[in-house]
C-alpha positions in Angstrom: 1.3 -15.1 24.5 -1.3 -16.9 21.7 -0.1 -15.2 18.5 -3.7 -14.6 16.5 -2.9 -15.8 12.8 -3.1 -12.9 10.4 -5.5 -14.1 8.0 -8.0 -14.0 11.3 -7.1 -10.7 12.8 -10.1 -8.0 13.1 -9.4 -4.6 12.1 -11.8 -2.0 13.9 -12.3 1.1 12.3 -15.2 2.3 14.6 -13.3 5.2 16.6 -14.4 8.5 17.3 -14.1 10.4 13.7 -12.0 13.0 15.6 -9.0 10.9 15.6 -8.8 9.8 12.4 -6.6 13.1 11.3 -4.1 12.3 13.8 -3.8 8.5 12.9 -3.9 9.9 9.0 -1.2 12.1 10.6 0.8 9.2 12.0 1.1 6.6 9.3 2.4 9.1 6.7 4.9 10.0 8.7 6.0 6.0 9.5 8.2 5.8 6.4 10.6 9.1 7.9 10.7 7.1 11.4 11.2 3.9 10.0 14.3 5.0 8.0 15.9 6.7 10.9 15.7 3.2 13.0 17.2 0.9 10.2 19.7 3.8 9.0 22.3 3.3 11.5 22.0 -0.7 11.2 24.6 -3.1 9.9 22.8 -5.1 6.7 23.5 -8.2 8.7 21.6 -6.9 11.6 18.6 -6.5 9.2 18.3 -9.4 7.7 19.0 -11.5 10.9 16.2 -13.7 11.5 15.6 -15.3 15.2 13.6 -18.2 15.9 12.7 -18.4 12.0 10.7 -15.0 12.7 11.1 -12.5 9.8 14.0 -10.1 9.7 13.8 -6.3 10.1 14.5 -6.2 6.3 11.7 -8.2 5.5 9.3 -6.7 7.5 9.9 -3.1 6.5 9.9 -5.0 2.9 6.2 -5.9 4.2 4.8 -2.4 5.3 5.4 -1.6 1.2 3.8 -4.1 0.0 0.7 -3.3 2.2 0.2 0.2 1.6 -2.2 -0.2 -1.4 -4.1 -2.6 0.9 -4.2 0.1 3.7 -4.7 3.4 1.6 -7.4 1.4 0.2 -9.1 0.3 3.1 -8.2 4.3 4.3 -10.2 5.2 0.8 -13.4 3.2 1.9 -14.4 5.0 4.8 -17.0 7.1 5.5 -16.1 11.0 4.6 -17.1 13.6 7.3 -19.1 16.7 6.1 
């Protein structure tokens, strides 16, 4: 499969405003669900990388040092009445 390069991925925040709660709902609980996965890991499975891909470590690392870019981007859109 192509792999789309991140600097030229899309983001489409047009979806029916009714779903929004539930997405809202789902990232804030990503950080609970993330822990349980990696909890039970041995550090060397985490920080394993394959095929010079990042490890789990470093992409949990990642979603931290996104979510100012995110709640940001959350921030911008249009409020409902």
């Amino acid at each position: 499969m192509a792999r789309i390069l991140w600097a030229e991925r899309k983001f489409n925040f047009d979806f029916p405003s009714g779903l929004y709660p539930e997405m809202l709902e789902r990232l804030r609980g990503t950080p609970v669900r993330l822990e349980d996965l990696v909890r039970a890991q041995a550090p060397g499975i985490l920080t394993l990388r394959h095929q010079n891909r990042w490890s789990i470590q470093e992409n949990t690392g990642h979603l931290g040092d996104v979510e100012a870019l995110w709640s940001g981007r959350l921030d911008g859109l249009p409020r409902q009445a």
